[in-house]
N, C-alpha and C positions, 0 to 999 in steps of 0.2 A: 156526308153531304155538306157543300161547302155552306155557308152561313151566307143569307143575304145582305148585305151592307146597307148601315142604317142611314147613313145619310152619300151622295154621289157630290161629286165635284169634278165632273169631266175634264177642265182647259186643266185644273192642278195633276189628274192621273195622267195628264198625255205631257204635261210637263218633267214629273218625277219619271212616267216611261223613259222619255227621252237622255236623261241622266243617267240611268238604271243601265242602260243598251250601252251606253259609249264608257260606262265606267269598264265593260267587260270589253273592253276594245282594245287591241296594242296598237292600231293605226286608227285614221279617223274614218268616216264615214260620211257620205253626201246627203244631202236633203233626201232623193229617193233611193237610196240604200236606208235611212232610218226608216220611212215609210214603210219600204217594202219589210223591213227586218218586225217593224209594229203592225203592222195588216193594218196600215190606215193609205189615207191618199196624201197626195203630197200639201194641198191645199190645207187639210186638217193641221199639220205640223207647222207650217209657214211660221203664221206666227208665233206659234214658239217658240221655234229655234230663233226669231229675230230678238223675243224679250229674252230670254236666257241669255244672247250675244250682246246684248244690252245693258243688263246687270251683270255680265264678269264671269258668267258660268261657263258660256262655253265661247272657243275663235277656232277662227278658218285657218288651216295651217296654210304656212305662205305660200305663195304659187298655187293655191286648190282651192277646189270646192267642198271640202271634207273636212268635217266639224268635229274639234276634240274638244274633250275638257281642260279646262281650267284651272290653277292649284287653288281656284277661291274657296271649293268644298273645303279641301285640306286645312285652309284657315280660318276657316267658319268651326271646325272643328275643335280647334285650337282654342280660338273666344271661350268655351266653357269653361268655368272657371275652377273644377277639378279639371282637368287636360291641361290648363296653361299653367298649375299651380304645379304637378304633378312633374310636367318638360322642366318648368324654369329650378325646380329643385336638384332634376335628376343630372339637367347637364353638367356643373362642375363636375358632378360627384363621375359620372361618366369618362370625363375628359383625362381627369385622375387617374381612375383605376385603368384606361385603354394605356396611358401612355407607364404606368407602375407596369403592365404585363405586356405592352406590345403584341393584344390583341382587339380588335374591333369589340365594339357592344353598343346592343341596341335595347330600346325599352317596349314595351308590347301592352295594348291592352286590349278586353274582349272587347268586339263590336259585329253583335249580330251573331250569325256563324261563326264568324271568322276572329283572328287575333290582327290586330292593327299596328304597322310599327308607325313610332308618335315621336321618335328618337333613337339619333342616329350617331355613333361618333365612328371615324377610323380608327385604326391602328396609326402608331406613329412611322410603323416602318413600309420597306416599300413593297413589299409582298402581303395581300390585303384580301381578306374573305369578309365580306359585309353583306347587311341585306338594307334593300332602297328603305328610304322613307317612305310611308303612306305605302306599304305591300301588305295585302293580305293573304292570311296562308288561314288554309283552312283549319280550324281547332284543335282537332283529331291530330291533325297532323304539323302539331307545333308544340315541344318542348314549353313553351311558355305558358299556351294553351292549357295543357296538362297541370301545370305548377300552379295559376290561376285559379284553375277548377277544385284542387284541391287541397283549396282555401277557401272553399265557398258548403255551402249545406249539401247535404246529401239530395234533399226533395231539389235543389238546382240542376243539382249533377243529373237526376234521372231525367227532368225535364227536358233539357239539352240535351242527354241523350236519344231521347224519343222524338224529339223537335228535325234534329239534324241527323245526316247519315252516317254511321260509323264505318269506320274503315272493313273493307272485305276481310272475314273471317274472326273480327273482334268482335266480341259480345258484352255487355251493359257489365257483367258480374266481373268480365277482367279486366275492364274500363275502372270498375270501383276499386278493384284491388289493388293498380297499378297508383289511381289518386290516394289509397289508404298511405302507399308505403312510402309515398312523395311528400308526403303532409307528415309521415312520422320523424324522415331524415329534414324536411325541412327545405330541399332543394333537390333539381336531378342530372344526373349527367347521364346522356344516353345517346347512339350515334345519330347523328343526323337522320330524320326521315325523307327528305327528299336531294341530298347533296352526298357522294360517298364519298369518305375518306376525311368529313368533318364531324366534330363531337359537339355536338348544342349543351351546355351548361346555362341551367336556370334557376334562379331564384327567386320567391315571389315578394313584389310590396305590399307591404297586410295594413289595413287602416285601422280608425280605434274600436272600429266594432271586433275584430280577430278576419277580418274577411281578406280575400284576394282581389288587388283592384286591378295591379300590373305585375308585370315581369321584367327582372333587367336579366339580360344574353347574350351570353359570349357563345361564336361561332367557332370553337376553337379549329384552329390546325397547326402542327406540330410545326416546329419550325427547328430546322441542323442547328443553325445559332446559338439558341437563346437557351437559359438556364432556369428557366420558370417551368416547373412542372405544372400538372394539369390539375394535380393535389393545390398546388399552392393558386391558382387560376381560381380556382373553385371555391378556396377560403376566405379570397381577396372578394369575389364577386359575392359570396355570400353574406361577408360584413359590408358592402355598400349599401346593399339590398335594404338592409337593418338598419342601416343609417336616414335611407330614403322612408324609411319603416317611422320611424321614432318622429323624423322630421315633419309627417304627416299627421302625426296625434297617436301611429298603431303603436304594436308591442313588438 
């Protein structure tokens, strides 16, 4: 039975609605396409969407009537001051280790369900597998996610487990298994779960408590060129990880 909410704030729920809808959007949406998409009328959202377009959240893409976001969330996000302590550490150390291996990496942390990338460098060369800034991929199904989680307590792990949905046909006891043997090597290399033919390499940043805050991730794919194995990819990302590690207070 769902729990009654103790206190209501209607104009703020139809504001974060309205957020909420266009953030799961690849195009934008009109005044009554969000209506209709909210079961409200279009007069209920009016002003809304006019203060939200007011404060930076959300603009009309050009030539339309159809409302998208804004990267102000994205730098609202950033302001915390682990997130911005966290980016302005990781980027050298990033910028480094992409152009030592001439492969992309990106940094990751939980948010919500989902794993958040918060940092982004390319590859130097001109053949380039990356994933966007500010993408979310859902937990289960992210290498970083994984390496995050176990770094974190077991009563997390069950929690989150039971919270979110697990992938079809994985069950809570090889969810633990897989974080036991992640957390014993320390990092994982495992093939991509949504992209074929690239290998996700992860490492987790541990803070001074021994916990998982983020992950840095190389996207790997093989390249005829280059002279860097996936051993050495994986050595290379494992000590930055530990660098960004130490640099934060962890072990």
């Amino acid at each position: 039975m769902l729990q009654a909410k103790k206190y209501a704030a209607p104009a703020l729920e139809k504001g974060l609605d309205i957020l909420e809808l266009l953030s799961e959007q690849e195009f934008g949406l009109s005044q009554s396409e969000i209506a209709r998409a909210l079961g409200r009328s279009v007069g209920e959202i009016f002003r809304m969407l006019v203060v939200l377009q007011e404060r930076g959240y959300l603009t009309l893409e050009p030539g339309s009537d159809k409302y998208v976001l804004t990267t102000f969330l994205f730098e609202i996000a950033h302001r915390t001051p682990l997130t911005r302590r966290l980016t302005a550490l990781a980027d050298p150390l990033m910028r480094r280790l992409a152009i030592d291996i001439n492969q992309s990496v990106h940094l990751t942390i939980l948010s919500g369900d989902d794993i958040l990338v918060v940092g982004q460098v390319d590859s130097p060369g001109n053949r380039i597998m990356s994933v966007r800034l500010g993408a979310r991929i859902d937990v289960w199904r992210a290498s970083s996610g994984r390496v995050i989680l176990a770094h974190q307590s077991a009563s997390d792990i069950r929690e989150r487990a039971t919270k979110s949905q697990l992938p079809e046909g994985v069950t809570l006891k090889k969810i633990q298994s897989d974080l036991a043997s992640i957390r014993e090597k320390g990092y994982e290399v495992v093939d991509s779960f949504v992209v074929r033919g690239v290998v996700n390499i992860s490492a987790p940043v541990i803070d001074h408590s021994g916990r998982g805050i983020a992950a840095l991730n190389i996207p790997h794919i093989e390249r005829m060129d280059s002279d860097i194995s996936i051993e050495q990819c994986t050595e290379r990302l494992v000590s930055t990880a530990r660098k960004l590690s130490l640099s934060l207070g962890g072990s």
